[in-house]
N, C-alpha and C positions, 0 to 999 in steps of 0.2 A: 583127232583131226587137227592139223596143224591151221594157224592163222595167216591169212596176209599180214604183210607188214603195217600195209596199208589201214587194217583194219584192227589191228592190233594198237596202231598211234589211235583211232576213232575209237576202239574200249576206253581207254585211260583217260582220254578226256573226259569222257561220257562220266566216267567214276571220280573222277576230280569236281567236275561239276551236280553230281548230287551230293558230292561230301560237303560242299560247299551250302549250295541249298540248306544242307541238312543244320549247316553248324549256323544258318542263318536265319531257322525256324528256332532253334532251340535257346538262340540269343534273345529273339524276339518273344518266345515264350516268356522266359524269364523276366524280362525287362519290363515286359509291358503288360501282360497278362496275369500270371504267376504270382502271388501275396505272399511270402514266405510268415511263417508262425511266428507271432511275436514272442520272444523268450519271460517265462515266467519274471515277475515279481520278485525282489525279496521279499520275505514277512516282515513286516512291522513290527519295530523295537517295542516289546510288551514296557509298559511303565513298571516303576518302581513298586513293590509291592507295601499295602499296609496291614500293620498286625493287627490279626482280632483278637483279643486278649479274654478269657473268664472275666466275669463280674468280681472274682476276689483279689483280680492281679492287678497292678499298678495301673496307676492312670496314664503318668509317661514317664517313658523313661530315655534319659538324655545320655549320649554317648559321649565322651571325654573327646576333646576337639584336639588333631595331632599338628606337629609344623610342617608349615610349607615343606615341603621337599620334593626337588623333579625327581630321583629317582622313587619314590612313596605315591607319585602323581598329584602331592601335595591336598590331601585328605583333610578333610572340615571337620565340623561338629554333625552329628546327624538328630534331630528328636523324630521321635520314633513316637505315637500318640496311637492309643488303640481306638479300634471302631467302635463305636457301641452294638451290641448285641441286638441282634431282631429281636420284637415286642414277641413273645408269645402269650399265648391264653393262660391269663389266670390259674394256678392249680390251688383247690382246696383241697383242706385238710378235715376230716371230721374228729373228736375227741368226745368224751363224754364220762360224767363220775356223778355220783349223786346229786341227783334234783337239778342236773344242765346235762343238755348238750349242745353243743359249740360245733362250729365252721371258721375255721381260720382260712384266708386266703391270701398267695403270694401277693396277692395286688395291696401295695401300702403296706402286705408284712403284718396284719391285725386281723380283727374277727371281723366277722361277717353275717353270723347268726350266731346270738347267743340267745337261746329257749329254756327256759325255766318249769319245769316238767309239775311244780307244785302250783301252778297259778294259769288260769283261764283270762282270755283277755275280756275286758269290759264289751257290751257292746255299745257301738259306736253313735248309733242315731235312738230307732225308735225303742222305746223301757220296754224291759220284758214284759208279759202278759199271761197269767194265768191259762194253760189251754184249755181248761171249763168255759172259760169268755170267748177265746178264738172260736173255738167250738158250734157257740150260737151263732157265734157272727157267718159263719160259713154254712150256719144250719143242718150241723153234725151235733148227733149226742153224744155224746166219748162219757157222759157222766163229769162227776167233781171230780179233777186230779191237779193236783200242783205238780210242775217242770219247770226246775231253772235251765241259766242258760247250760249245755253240754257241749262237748271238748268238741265237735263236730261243728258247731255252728261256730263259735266267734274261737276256736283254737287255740293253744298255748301262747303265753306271753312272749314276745320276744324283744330284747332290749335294742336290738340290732334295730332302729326305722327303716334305715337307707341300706341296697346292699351292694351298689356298682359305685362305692369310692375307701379312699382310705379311712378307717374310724382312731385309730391312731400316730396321723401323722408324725415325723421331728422334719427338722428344719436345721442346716448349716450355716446359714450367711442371712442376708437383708431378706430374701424372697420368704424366708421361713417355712412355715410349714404348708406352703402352696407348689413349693418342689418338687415334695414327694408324693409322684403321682405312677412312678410306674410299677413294675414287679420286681419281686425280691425273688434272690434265689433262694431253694429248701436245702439250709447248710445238715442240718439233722432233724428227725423226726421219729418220736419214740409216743408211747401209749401217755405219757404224762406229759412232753416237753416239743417244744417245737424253736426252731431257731431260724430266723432269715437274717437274708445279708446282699449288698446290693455296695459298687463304689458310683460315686458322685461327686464332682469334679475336686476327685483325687483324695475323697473321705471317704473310706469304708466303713458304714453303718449296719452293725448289728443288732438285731431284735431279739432278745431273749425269752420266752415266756414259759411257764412250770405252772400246773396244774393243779389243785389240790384232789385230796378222796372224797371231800365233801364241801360244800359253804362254796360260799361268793369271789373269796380272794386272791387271786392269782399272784406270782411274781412274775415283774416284769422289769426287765433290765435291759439298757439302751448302750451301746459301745461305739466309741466314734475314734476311727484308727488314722492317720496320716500316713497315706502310701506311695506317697511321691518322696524323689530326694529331698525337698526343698520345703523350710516353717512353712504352715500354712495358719491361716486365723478360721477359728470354727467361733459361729456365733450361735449356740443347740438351742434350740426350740421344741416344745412338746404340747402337741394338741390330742382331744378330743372333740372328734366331729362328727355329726348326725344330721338326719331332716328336723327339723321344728316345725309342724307345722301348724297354720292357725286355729286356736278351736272354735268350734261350729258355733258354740253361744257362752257367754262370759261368766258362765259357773261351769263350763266342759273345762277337762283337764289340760295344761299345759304342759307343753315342754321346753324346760329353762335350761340357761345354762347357768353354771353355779361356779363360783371361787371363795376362799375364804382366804382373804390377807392379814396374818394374825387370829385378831378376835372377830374380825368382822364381817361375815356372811354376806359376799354380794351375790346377788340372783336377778336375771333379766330374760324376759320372755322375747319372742322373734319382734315382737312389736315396739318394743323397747332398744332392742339392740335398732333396727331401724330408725327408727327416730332421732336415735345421735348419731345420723349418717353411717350409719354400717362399724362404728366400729367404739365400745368402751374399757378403756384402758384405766388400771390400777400398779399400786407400786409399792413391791415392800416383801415381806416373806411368806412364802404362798406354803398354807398346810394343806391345800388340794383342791382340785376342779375338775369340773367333768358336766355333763348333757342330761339331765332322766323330767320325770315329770313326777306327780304326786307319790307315787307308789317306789319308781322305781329309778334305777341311776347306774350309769356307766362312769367310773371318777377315776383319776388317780392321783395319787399321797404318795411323796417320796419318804421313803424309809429313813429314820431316822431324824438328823434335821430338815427344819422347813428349806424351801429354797428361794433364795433371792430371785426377785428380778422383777421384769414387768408382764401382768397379765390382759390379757384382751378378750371380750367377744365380739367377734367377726361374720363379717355376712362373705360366707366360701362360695355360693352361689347363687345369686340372688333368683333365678328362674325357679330353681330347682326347693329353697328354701333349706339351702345347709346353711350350718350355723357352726362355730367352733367357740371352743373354751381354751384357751392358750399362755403357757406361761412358757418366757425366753429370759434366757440366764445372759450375764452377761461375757460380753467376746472374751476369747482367750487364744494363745497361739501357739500349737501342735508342731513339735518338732517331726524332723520324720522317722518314722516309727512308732512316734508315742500315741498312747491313748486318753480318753478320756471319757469314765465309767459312772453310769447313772442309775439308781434302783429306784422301782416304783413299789407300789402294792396298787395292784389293775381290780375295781370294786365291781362287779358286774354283776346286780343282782336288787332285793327289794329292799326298799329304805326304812328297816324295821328298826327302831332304834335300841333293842335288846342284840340285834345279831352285829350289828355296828360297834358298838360296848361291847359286847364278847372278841369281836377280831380286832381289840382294842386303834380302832379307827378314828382319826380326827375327824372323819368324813359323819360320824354322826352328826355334828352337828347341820345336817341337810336337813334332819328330821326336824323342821321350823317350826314352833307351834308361836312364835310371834311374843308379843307381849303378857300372853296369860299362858305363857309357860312354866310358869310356878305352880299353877293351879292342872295343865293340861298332863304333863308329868305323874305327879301324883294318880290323876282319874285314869290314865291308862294303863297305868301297872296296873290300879284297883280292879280294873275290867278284867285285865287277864287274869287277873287272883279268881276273880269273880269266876271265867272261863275256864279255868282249869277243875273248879268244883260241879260247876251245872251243866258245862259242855255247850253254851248256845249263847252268844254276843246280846243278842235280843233279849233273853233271861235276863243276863248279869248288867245291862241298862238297866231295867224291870228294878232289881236290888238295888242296883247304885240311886236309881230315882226315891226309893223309900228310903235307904242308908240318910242320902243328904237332907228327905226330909223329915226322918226324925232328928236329927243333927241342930236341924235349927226349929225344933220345936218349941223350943220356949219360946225363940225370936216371933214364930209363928202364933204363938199363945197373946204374947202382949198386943200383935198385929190388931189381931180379933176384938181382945179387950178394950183395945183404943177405940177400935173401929164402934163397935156396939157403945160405948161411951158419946164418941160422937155420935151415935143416930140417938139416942137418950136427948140430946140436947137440941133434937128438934123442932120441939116448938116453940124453944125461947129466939132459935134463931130467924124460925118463921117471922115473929116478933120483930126481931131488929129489921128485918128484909123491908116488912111495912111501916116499918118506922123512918128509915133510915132512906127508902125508895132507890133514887137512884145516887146519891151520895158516897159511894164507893168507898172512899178513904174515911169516912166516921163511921161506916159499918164494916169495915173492918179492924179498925180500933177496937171498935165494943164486941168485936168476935172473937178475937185475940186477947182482950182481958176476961172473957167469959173462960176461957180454952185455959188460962192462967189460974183462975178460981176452982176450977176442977179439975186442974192438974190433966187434963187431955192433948196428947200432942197430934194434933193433924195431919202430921206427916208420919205417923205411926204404922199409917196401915199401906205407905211404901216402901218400907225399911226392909221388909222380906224380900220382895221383888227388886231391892236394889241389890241387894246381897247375893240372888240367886243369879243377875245378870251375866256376874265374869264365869258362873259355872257353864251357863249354856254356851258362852264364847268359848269357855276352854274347852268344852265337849265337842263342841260345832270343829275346834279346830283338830282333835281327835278324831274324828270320823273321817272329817275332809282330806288329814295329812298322814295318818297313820296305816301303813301296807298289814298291822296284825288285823285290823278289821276289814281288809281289802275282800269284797265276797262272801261276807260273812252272812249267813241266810239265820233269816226269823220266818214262821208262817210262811204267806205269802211273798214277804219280802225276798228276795234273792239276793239282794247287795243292800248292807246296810248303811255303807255309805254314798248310795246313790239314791233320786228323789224316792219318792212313793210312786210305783206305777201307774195304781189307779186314781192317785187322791185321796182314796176314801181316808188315811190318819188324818191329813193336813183340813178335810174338811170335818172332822169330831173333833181335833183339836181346838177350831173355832167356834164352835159351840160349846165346849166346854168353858172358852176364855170367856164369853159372852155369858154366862151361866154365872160368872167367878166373876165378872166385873159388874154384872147386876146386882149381885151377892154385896157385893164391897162398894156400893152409891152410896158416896158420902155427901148430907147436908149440907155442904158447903158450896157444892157442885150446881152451878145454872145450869141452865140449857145449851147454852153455847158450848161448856166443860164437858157434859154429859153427850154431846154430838161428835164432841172432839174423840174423846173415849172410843165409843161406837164405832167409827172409823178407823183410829186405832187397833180395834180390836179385829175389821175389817184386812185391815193392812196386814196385821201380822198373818192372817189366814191366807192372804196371796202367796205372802213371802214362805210360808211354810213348800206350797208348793214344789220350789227350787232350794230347799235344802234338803239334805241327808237324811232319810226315813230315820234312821238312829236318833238324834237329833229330835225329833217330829214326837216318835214314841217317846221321849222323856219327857219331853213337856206335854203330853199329853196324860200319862199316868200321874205329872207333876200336878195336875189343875186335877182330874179324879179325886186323887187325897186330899187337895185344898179343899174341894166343895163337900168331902165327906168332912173333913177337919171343923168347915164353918156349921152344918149344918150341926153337926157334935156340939158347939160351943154355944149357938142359937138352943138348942132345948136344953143344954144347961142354964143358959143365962135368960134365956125366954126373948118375945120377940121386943124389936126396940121400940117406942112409944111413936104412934105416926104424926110426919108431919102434921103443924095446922092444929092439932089438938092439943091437950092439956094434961100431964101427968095426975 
């Protein structure tokens, strides 16, 4: 069907006018409605990157600076510095070869536990105790048995105290050996040898350490490499460091630190080192240092010649009670590449002064026995001689106590003779006493011309006892310092160089001395002299107490044979005339 014209002009308008509408919705959508998407981001310029380098590789490395140039974009110098490595955990090593076994750990590059498979550790508070006693006391019969201590209760020795720091630190520059505190990498590790290695700002530090098949002595060698382009100054330090801690009561065992400059043996306990403010320093050529207590010692001795420089003991942490033993050589300046090589001999083990002398060691001389070491010497080889025939420490004191005294038997002989001489002349001195009253200085005139007329020397009958004194110091000092008697069991005794458990020697010993100094009251003696005495003899009975049961037996079997010896010389020579009477 065809359109009017009329209505034909009314379509097109009609379609003009929604197109219109239309394109005035769609503007308005747009404009005012409509949020068009905002266009991504670019990504952010990632920064420059920095290298993480191995622990073996350079500290920095500097790049050759080029010229200006616009077409080059005119390129600098660039240093390039690596990160340091995240800390990880600690890896130990375990080793082991006759009579040790060891833990080496990356932390500090040293040991960590060294256990000595021949030796039981002391115990630390209350003395052993026969369990026939315990026994009662718990009101169990178990019958009579002796039990020392066993590997279960106080366990193997270990020289290692402390086990979360470095026991062999070095040192670079001023801070020393307080630097090296983190972990070494594990360059090789084989059944006998272990190597660590770690760089440090821009010194590559190696640890070398080699094992033996048996005995105490390691090598140990220290390598300090310059792995920058550029001199650098290394100032090496080399410690040994452990806990010290304080002992419970002032005859428990210490643990010192030790150096020897030249000839001369310095030794300082935590209490000592404190006291000169944390730190004593020495200067000159160092034959070795190192941390141990009575028995036993962690040191090291460089190979060959001694080494210059200055040593110190330091207080490394005063909370904790670490202590070091430190010798620092002096600075030198490392070109790059170059190194610079150190050897030790690493002593880790007990401070026997025969196994010291065999690994021909300067370090014996730790084995202190002080000023009666001329005498103490001698008595402990004599012991081991003794020991190697009867098989028992206890025995061969037993021997050595009759050996010395028949040794000074005559000296012993004349003691008697004086003595008995003087009690002879009892009643002429009665005589002068009431003659003389209290006139002191003319009664002793005329006592000392009587002592002259019969040739009696008054001091005769201490001439023994002065003789015998430096024996029981040097003995005293063999028991207390010597690791061959470390444990050594008699009887009841379980350690003969520790007190007497029950007492029972130190209290026979004083009635023996008491027995032996009644025996030997000499006339001359007032009351006041004879009280003195008494006390004396008192005194020495305490003191027994807190020494070395070894010790205690000698002087004890020592006054036995005295008072058999007097009593022998007494029905020879018959008894002596009593005061107050008249021959």
């Amino acid at each position: 069907m065809d359109l009017d014209p009329n209505q034909q002009a009314e379509q097109d308008r009609r379609m003009l006018v929604a197109m219109g509408l239309t394109a005035l919705v769609v503007f308005y959508f747009y404009a005012f409605v409509f949020e068009p998407p905002t266009p991504p981001e670019a990504p952010p310029e990632e920064p420059a990157t920095t290298a993480v380098a191995d622990p073996s590789t350079p500290a920095a490395i500097v790049a050759p600076a080029g010229d200006d140039d616009d077409s080059a974009g005119g390129a600098a110098a660039v240093a390039v510095t690596p990160a340091p490595l995240p800390e990880a955990p600690a890896r130990t090593l375990e080793f082991g070869w006759s009579g040790v076994g060891a833990t080496w750990s990356s932390l500090g590059g040293g040991p960590a536990d060294y256990i000595l498979d021949d030796y039981v550790a002391q115990a630390e508070k209350a003395p052993w105790l026969p369990t026939w006693l315990l026994s009662k006391v718990k009101g169990e019969d178990e019958g009579f048995t002796l039990q020392c201590a066993e590997e279960e209760t106080h366990g193997l020795v270990d020289i290692i105290q402390h086990k979360d720091i470095a026991h062999l630190p070095v040192g670079i520059d001023g801070r020393g050996i307080a630097s090296d505190i983190g972990n070494y990498r594990v360059v090789s590790n084989t059944v006998d040898s272990v190597v660590f290695s770690t760089v440090r700002d821009g010194i590559e530090i190696t640890k070398s350490y080699r094992f033996p098949k048996d005995g105490y002595v390691s090598a140990y060698d220290v390598s300090f490499k310059n792995v920058t382009g550029t001199a650098r100054e290394l100032s090496p330090s080399f410690g040994v460091v452990d806990f010290m801690p304080e002992p419970e009561n002032r005859y428990g065992p210490k643990v010192e630190t030790h150096v020897q400059v030249e000839d001369d043996h310095e030794v300082a306990d935590e209490g000592k080192v404190r006291k000169k403010n944390g730190e004593l320093t020495f200067t000159g050529p160092m034959s070795w240092w190192g941390i141990g207590d009575k028995y036993f010692l962690l040191g090291l001795e460089p190979k060959g010649e001694m080494l210059n420089g200055t040593a110190a003991f330091t207080v490394v942490d005063e909370d904790k009670g670490i202590f070091a033993s430190t010798v620092s050589t002096a600075p030198r300046i490392l070109q790059p590449g170059q190194t610079a090589d150190f050897a030790f001999k690493l002593w880790a083990g007990p401070k026997t002064l025969e196994g010291l002398e065999a690994a021909e060691m300067r370090m014996a001389s730790s084995v202190d026995f002080g000023i009666f070491g001329l005498i103490a010497i001698p008595i402990l080889y004599f012991l081991k001689f003794l020991y190697g025939i009867v098989g028992s420490y206890g025995i061969a004191i037993i021997v050595l106590t009759v050996t010395v005294k028949l040794l000074l038997f005559p000296l012993t002989q004349k003691q008697y003779k004086s003595m008995k001489a003087m009690q002879d002349l009892n009643p002429e001195i009665a005589e002068m006493r009431e003659k003389y009253g209290d006139d002191r200085e003319a009664l002793n005139k005329e006592m000392m011309s009587l002592f002259q007329e019969r040739g009696v020397n008054p001091m005769g009958g201490c001439l023994p006892m002065i003789v015998q004194m430096p024996i029981w110091f040097a003995l005293y000092r063999v028991l207390w310092m010597s690791a061959d008697l470390y444990q050594a069991q008699f009887g009841y005794f379980c350690d003969l160089t520790l007190q007497d458990p029950l007492g029972v020697f130190p209290v026979l010993m004083s009635l023996t001395m008491y027995i032996t100094q009644k025996m030997n009251e000499s006339p001359t003696m007032d009351a006041s002299q004879q009280r003195i005495m008494r006390f004396m003899t008192l005194f020495f009975g305490v003191i027994m107490f807190t020494l070395p049961s070894g010790l205690v037996l000698y002087i004890f079997v020592n006054n036995i044979l005295s008072i058999i010896q007097q009593w022998w010389i007494k029905r020879g020579f018959g008894e002596p005339t009593p005061a107050g009477s008249k021959a």
